[in-house]
Steps between C-alpha positions, in 0.01 A plus 500: 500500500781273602659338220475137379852404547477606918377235737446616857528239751438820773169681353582769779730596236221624224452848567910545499534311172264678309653815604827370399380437175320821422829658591313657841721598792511276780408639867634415827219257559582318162868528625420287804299263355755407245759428792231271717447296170653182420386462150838547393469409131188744477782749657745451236267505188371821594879654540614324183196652333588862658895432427433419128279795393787698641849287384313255274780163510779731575727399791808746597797449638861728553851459532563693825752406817463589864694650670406591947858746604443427831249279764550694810194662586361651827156405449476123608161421365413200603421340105872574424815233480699717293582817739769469755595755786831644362707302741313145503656204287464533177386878453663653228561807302588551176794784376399737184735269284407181657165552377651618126701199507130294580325678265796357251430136552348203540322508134506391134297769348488888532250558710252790487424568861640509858251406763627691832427444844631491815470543878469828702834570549533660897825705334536484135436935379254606235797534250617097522180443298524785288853388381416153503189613214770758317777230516284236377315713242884672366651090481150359339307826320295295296365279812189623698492553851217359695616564829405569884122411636281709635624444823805576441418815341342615814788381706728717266308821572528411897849491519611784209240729639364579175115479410422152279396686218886663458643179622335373181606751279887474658495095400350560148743776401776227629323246273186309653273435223209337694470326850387106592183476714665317831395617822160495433397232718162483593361862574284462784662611857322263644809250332746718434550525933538113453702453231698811457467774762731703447520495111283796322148496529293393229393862400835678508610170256196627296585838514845479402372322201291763424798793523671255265246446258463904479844556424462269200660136633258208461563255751368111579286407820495173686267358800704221734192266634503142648575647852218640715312698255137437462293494178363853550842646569602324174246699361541797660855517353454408162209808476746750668727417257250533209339854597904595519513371149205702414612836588901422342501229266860452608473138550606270283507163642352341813705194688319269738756390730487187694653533840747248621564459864803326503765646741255794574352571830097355347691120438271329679228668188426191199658616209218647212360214262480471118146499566564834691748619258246456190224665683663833575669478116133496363363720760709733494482543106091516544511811750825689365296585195704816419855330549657399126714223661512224807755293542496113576896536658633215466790527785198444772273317301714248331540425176198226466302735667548806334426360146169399638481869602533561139102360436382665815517857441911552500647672142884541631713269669771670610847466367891370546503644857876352482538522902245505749501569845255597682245229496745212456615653865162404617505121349451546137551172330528609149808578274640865599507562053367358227621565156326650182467142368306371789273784538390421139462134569268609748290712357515292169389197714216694659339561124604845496706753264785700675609818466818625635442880644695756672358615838241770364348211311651591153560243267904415477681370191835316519818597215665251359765512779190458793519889589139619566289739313254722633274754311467759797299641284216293562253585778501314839321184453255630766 
């Protein structure tokens, strides 16, 4: 029975909103024919509805910075504007205390995480990244370390010779406390020779999050469309992603990411819609039924944009960010930070009650002198 308060302007829609509402698991099929709707609204009621059983009108937010050591990188995908061969203009590389001295600035407010990534490095040794995590954990103990995608991890074990499980154990003894969910892409091979052929493959990405997730670090997950990924490869991602989530439950927050093609080698691509943008918030919240958390990030999305996020499926929206790189590189028009004040004159606005977290999801408390609290005691928000 679909409720009262949903009107569907696409009736193809009926079978897939009364299995939303009975809290049924969405197939493939249902997958697809969410993507080759246009019934927006219809979209976004059915996320909200799914996004406030789990988070009711909580919205949450974080006080992290970025920081990216270095954007040389030998794989030149074809999506990227941020990596640079290690002698082009521009191309640059980061010393141990450079990045301390980063890590140092550029905010008001003690933040509670480092985001971490970077380029694949053609001579940087396995031990620059484990001193960068023990230097940064030794000068900040108290901040978390969300560092090095998927990708990266992969490229780590390449060049130190060392299986990804014990490159994984090696980074969190120095420190890593959970790892962002870049790199992701789309899955398919059929795009990932178009757009990124020599980054790796959608199913070592997944398995690498699966050695992590077994040694005990939750990580996020992300899916860059608006490029020349179809509907069903959409789909096809999302569900890889979910039967991954099945088996470790080490997920904890899903980011659609908008591609830009600005100064990449796909310019002559149309950049994504909010149209576009809305419909992969709300789908993406209706199929990831066993993810916690997805993210309306408001660095790609804008502002304006995200907020709307906020009523179509979206319960986080990111945080300070402080500096930003990567996708202003590739034509981002938005501000590179935002402070705590905004980000709660955003969520405010959009009718909805933040909560600051840490990056596990765990409520924080500020002291009297704005130093954060967190009960580590608490459970994952998972």
């Amino acid at each position: 029975m679909i409720s009262r308060q949903l009107t569907l302007e696409d009736k193809r829609l009926e079978p897939v909103a009364e299995k939303v509402q009975a809290g049924e698991r969405l197939s493939f099929e249902d997958g697809v024919a969410l993507y080759h709707s246009n019934d927006l609204l219809a979209l976004g009621w059915l996320a909200n509805h799914v996004r406030e059983q789990k988070h009711g009108n909580l919205c949450y937010y974080n006080i992290n910075r970025h920081i990216n050591p270095t954007n040389t990188c030998v794989a030149h995908c074809r999506l990227c504007a941020f990596g640079r061969d290690a002698n082009a203009p521009g191309a640059y590389t980061m010393a141990l205390e450079e990045v301390l001295r980063t890590a140092a600035t550029g905010y008001d407010e003690a933040v509670t995480e480092f985001h971490i990534v970077g380029g694949l490095h053609p001579d940087l040794p396995f031990e620059y990244y484990l001193d960068l995590l023990r230097g940064l954990k030794e000068r900040f103990p108290h901040v978390h370390l969300k560092a090095f995608t998927m990708v990266e991890i992969h490229y780590l074990s390449r060049i130190s010779k060392l299986p990804v499980r014990d490159v994984l154990l090696k980074l969190k003894e120095a420190g890593l406390g959970s790892l962002p969910g870049g790199g992701a892409e789309i899955f398919h091979p059929r795009v990932r020779k178009v757009i990124c052929d020599h980054k790796t493959s959608g199913q070592m990405w997944l398995q690498v999050a699966r050695n992590a997730h077994e040694l005990g670090l939750h990580s996020n997950a992300t899916m860059l469309y608006g490029h020349i990924e179809t509907a069903e490869e959409r789909v096809d991602h999302l569900l890889q992603l979910r039967a991954l989530q099945d088996e470790t439950r080490g997920f904890v927050c899903f980011i659609p990411l908008a591609f830009h093609p600005d100064n990449t080698a796909l310019s002559h691509l149309p950049k994504t819609t909010g149209f576009l943008d809305l419909k992969n918030i709300a789908i993406s919240r209706l199929l990831l039924d066993n993810f916690p958390h997805i993210k309306a990030y408001w660095i790609m999305l804008t502002p304006p944009i995200a907020q709307v996020g906020l009523r179509f499926g979206a319960d986080d929206i990111d945080g300070t960010v402080i500096e930003e790189k990567i996708y202003h590189d590739a034509g981002a028009k938005t501000a590179q930070a935002l402070r705590r004040s905004e980000l709660l004159r955003l969520i405010h606005e959009a009718g909805r009650d933040p909560v600051e977290r840490d990056t596990l999801y765990r409520p924080v408390t500020r002291t009297a002198d704005g130093q954060p609290r967190v009960d580590t005691t608490l459970a994952v928000n998972v």
